[in-house]
C-alpha positions as CSV (number, residue, x, y, z in Angstrom):
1,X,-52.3,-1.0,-8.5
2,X,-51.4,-4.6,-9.1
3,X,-48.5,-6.1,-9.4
4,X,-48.7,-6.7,-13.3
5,X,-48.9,-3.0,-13.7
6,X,-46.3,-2.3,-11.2
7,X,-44.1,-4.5,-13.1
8,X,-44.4,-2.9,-16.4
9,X,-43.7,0.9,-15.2
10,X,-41.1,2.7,-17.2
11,X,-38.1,2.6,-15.8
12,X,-37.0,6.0,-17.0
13,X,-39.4,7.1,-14.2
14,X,-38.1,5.1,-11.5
15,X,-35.9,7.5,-9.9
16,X,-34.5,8.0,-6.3
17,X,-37.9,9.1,-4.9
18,X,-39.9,6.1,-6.0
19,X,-36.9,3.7,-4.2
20,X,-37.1,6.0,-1.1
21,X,-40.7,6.1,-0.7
22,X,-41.5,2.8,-1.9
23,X,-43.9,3.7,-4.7
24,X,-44.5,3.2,-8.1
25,X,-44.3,6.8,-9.9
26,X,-42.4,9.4,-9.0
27,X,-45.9,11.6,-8.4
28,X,-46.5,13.4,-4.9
29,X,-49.8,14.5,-3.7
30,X,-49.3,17.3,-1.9
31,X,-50.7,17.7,2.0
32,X,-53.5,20.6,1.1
33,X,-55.2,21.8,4.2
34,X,-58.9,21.0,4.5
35,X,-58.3,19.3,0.8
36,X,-56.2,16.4,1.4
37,X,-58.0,13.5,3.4
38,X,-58.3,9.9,3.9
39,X,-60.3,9.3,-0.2
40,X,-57.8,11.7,-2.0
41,X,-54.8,10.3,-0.3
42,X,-56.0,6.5,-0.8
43,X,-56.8,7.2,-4.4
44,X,-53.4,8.8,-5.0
45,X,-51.8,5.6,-3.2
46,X,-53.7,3.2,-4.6
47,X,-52.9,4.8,-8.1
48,X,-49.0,4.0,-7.6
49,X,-48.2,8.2,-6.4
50,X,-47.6,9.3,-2.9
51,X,-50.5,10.8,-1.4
52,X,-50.1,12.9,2.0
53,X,-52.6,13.4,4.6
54,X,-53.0,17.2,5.7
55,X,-52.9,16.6,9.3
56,X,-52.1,20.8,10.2
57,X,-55.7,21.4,9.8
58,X,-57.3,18.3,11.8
59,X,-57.0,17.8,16.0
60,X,-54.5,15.3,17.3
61,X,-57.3,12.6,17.6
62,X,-58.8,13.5,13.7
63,X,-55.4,13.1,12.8
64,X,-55.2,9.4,14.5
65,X,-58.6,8.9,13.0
66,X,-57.4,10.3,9.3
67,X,-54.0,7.7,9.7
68,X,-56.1,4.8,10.1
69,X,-58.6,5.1,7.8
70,X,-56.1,5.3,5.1
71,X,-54.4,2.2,6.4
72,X,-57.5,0.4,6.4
73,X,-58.3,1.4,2.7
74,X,-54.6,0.6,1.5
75,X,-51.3,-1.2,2.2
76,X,-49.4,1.6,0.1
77,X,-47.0,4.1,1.0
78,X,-48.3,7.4,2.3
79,X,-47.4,10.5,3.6
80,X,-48.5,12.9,6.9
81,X,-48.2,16.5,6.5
82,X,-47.1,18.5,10.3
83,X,-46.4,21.8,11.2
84,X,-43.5,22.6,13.0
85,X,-44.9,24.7,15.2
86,X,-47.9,23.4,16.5
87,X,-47.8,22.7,20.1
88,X,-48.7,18.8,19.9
89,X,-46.0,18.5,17.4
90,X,-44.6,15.5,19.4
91,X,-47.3,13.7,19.8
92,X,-48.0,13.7,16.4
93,X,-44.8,12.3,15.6
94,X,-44.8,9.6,18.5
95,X,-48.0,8.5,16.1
96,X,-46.4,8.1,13.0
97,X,-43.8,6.5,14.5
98,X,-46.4,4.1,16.3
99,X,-48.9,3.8,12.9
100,X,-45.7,2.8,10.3
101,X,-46.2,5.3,8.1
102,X,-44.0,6.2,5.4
103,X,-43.3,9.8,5.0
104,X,-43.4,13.0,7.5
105,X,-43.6,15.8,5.5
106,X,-43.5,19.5,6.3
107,X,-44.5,22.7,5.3
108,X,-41.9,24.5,7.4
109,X,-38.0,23.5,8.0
110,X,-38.3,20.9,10.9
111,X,-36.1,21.0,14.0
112,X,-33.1,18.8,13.8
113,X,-34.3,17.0,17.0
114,X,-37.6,16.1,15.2
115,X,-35.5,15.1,12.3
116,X,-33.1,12.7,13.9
117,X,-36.3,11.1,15.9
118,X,-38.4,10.4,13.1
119,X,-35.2,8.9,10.4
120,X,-34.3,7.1,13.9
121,X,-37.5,5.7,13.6
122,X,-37.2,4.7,9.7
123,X,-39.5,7.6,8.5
124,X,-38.5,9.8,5.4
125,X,-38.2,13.0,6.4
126,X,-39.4,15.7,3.6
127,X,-39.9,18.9,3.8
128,X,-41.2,21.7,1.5
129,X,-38.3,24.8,0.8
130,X,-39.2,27.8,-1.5
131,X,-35.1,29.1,-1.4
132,X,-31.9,27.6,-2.2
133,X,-30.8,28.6,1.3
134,X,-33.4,26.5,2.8
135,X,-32.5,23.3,1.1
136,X,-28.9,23.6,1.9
137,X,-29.3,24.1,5.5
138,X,-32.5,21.2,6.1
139,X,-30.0,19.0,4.1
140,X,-27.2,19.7,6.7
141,X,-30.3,18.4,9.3
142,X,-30.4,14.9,8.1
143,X,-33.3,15.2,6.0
144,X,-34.2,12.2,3.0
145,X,-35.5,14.7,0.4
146,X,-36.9,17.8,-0.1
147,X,-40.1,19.3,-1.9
148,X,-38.9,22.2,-4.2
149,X,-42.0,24.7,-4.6
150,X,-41.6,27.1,-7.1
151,X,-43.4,30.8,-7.5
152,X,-46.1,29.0,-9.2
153,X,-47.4,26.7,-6.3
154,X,-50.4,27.4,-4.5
155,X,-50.9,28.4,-1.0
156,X,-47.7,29.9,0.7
157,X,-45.1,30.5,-2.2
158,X,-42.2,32.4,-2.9
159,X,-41.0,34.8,-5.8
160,X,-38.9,32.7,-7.6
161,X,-40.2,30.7,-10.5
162,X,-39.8,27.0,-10.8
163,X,-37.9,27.1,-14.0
164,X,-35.3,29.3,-11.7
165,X,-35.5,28.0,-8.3
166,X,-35.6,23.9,-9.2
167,X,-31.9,23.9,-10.9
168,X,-30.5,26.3,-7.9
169,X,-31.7,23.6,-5.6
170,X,-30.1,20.5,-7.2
171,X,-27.3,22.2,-7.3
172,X,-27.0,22.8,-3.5
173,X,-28.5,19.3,-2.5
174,X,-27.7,15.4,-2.8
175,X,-30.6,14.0,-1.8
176,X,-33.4,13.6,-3.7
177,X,-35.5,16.6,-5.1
178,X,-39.3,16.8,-6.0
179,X,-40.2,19.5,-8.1
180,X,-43.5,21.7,-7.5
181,X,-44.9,24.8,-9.1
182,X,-46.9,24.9,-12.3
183,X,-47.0,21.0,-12.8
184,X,-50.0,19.3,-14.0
185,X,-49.3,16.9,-16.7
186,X,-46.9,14.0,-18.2
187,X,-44.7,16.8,-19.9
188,X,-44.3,18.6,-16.7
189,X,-43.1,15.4,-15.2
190,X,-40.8,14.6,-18.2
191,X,-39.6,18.1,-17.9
192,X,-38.5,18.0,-14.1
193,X,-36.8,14.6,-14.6
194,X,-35.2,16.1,-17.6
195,X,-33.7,19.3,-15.0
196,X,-32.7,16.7,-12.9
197,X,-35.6,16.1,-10.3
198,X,-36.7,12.6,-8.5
199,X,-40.3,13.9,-9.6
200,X,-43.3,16.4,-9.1
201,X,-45.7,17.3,-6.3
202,X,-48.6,18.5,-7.4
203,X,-51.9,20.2,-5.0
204,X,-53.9,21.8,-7.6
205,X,-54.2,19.1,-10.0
206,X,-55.2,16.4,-7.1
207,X,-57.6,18.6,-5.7
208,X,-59.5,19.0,-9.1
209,X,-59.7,15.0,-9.5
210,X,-63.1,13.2,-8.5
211,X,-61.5,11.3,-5.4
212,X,-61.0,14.9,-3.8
213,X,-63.9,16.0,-1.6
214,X,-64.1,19.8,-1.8
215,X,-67.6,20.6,-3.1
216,X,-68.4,20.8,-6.5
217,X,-69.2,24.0,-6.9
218,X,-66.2,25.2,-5.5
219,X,-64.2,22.6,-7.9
220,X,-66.5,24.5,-10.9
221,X,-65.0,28.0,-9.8
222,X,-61.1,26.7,-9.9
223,X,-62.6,24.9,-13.3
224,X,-63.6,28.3,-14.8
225,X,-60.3,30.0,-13.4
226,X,-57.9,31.7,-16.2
227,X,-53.9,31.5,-16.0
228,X,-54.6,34.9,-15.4
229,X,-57.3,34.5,-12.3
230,X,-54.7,33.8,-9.3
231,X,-52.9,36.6,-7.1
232,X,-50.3,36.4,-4.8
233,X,-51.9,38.3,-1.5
234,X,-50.6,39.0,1.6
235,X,-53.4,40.7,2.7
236,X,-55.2,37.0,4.2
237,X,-52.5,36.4,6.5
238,X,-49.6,38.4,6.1
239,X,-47.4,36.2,3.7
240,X,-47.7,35.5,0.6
241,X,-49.9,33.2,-0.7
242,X,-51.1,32.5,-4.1
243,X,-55.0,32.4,-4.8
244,X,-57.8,32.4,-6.9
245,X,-58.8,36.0,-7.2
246,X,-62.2,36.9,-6.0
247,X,-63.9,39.6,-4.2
248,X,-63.4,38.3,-1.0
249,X,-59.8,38.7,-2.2
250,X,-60.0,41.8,-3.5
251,X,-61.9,43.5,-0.2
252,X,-59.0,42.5,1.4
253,X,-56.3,43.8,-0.7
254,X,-58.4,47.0,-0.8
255,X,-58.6,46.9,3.3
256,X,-55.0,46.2,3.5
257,X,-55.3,44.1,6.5
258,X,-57.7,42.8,8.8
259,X,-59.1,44.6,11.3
260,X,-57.4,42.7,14.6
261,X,-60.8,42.5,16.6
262,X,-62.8,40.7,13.7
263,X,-59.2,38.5,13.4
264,X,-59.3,37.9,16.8
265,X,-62.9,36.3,17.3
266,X,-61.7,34.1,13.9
267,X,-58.9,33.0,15.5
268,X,-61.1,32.1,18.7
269,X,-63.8,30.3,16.6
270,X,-60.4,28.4,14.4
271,X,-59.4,27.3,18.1
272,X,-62.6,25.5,19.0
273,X,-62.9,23.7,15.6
274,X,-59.3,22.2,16.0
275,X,-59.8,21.5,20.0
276,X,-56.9,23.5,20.4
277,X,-57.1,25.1,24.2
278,X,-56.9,28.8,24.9
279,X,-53.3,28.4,26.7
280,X,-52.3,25.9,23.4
281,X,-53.7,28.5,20.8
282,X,-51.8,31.5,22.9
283,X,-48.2,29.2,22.8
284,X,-48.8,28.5,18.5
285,X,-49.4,32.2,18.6
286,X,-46.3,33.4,20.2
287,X,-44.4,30.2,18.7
288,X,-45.5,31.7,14.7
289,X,-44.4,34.9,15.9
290,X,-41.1,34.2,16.9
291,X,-40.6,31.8,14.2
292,X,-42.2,33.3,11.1
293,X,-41.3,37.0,12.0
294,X,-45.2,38.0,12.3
295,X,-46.7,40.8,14.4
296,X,-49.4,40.3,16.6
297,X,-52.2,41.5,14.0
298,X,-50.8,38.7,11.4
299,X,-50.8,35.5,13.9
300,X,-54.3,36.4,14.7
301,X,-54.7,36.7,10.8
302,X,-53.3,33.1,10.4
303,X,-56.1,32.0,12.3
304,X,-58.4,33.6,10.3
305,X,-57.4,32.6,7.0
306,X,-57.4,29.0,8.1
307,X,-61.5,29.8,9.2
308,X,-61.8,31.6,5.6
309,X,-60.1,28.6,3.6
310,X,-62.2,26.3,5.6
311,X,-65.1,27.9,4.4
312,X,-64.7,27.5,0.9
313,X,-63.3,24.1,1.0
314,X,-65.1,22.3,3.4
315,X,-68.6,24.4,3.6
316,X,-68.5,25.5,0.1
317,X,-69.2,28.9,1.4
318,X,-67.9,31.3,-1.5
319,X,-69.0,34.0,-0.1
320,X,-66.5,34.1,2.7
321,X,-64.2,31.6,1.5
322,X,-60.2,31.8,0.3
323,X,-59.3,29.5,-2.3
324,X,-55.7,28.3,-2.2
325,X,-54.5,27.8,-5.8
326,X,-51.5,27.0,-7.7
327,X,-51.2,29.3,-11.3
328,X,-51.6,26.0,-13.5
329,X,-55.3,26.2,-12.0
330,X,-55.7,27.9,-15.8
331,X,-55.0,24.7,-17.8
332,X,-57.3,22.7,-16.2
333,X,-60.4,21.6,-17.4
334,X,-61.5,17.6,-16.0
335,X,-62.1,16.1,-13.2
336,X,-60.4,12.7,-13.3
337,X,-59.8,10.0,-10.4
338,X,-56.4,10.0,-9.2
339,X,-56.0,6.9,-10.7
340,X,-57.0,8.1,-14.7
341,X,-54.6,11.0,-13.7
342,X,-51.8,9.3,-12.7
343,X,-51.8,6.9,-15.5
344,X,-53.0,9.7,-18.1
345,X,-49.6,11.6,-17.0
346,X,-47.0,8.5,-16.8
347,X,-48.2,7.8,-20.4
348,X,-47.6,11.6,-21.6
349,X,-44.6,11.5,-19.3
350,X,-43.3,8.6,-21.4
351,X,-43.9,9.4,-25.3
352,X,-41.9,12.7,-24.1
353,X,-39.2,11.2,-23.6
354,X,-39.8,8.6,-26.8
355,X,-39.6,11.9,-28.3
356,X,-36.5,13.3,-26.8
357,X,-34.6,10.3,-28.1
């Protein structure tokens, strides 16, 4: 983005999240496991949007890798996506801290400790909630904003729609709110500034753009995916998580669970693709169980989705493959760069608002 087009951005769409994160439009690219890399996130950046690496999926030293190949394909703003839980957790945020980047964002609450280290440090701290009660108490924590994800989203979700759950949340918080669930377009984003949001997140969209690198003919199955072709299962890993439906889907909901042995050996063959040691992969276990309420069955089942997703979206394997997906999956039907997106949605975004006087 040069600085002749950054100069002539709308300033109804500078908000509070574009001042905090240091970016032209107030459009977040959200950290999709196996999805969001170094070329989707550098596209996203490079478009004026925040784009955030999905470092839960990748080994400490993929992760390092992933960090500097972005900074060595742009001098924008990005993001790195961490899960509280995982046992490295603090070495990934000594790197951060080390590489300057912009924005640690997570997909669970993080702990006030890891909060106060990496604002210290002058990172934004972001992470997603899915519940009023969520956003109140990570705001008591310290943290700069928070991603508000609505029933809609893909992956994990919650039950309450975004139309519901966005205006609960602004209401609880002061600090800057991005709005995710359902949003895909300039009127979405004209909408959620409208409610009161800093701006949108949005996975499904940026993963159906041409800078994304899940194979195509897994991008031509979310293509030919109705508004009515998504479920909300927690039969994959035992919470709820919205995706496209499919057989693979279906023989488990049918099955009920997984069998534990067959999770078991998935969760064995997840640990050698991350590097993740035997003792490591025992401690994430028992640290999801005490943290996330799971039995024993549904930690190895985490494991075992992430082996299923990474089928699909790495191997293109549809066969044995989950596909995440977000319920606006239905509306979609191009596969733009990032940086046609972005622009095609700040224009929208803006005769919406011409319109609304």
């Amino acid at each position: 983005m040069n600085v002749e087009a950054s100069s002539a951005v709308d300033s109804r769409l500078k908000t509070k999240a574009t001042e905090l994160f240091g970016v032209d439009y107030p459009i977040v690219q959200t950290g999709m496991g196996w999805v969001a890399g170094p070329s989707l996130v550098t596209g996203t950046a490079n478009a004026g949007g925040l784009g955030i690496l999905a470092a839960a999926t990748m080994t400490l030293e993929e992760m390092k890798a992933a960090v500097g190949e972005v900074k060595s394909r742009t001098d924008r703003p990005f993001g790195v996506n961490l899960r509280t839980d995982a046992v490295d957790v603090g070495q990934r945020i000594d790197h951060l801290i080390a590489a300057n980047v912009k924005v640690a964002s997570f997909a669970q609450a993080p702990r006030p400790d890891m909060v106060r280290k990496l604002k210290d440090h002058g990172l934004v701290v972001m992470p997603t909630v899915g519940a009023r009660r969520h956003a109140e108490k990570v705001a008591e924590w310290g943290v700069d904003a928070v991603l508000c994800q609505g029933g809609e989203g893909g992956g994990h979700t919650g039950t309450v729609p975004t139309s519901l759950l966005l205006p609960q949340v602004l209401d609880a918080v002061d600090v800057p709110v991005i709005a995710a669930g359902g949003f895909h377009d300039g009127r979405g984003l004209a909408a959620a500034l409208a409610w009161g949001a800093d701006g949108i997140a949005m996975g499904t969209r940026f993963l159906l753009t041409s800078d994304s690198r899940v194979p195509a003919e897994v991008k031509d199955v979310y293509l030919g995916t109705a508004v009515t072709g998504t479920v909300v299962s927690t039969a994959i890993d035992g919470s709820p998580q919205r995706v496209v439906r499919t057989e693979v889907v279906d023989s488990l909901e049918r099955a009920g669970v997984l069998k534990l042995p067959r999770a078991a050996v998935n969760a064995l063959r997840f640990r050698k693709l991350t590097g993740t040691s035997l003792r490591d992969l025992l401690r994430e276990g028992l640290s999801m169980k005490k943290n996330r309420g799971l039995t024993y069955s549904q930690v190895a089942m985490a494991a075992n989705a992430a082996m299923l997703t990474r089928a699909a979206m790495v191997e293109g394997r549809l066969e044995a493959g989950i596909l995440p997906t977000g319920q606006c999956v239905g509306v979609v039907d191009d596969l733009p760069s990032c940086e046609t997106l972005i622009t095609r949605i700040v224009s929208e975004a803006s005769e919406r608002l011409d319109a609304c006087g």
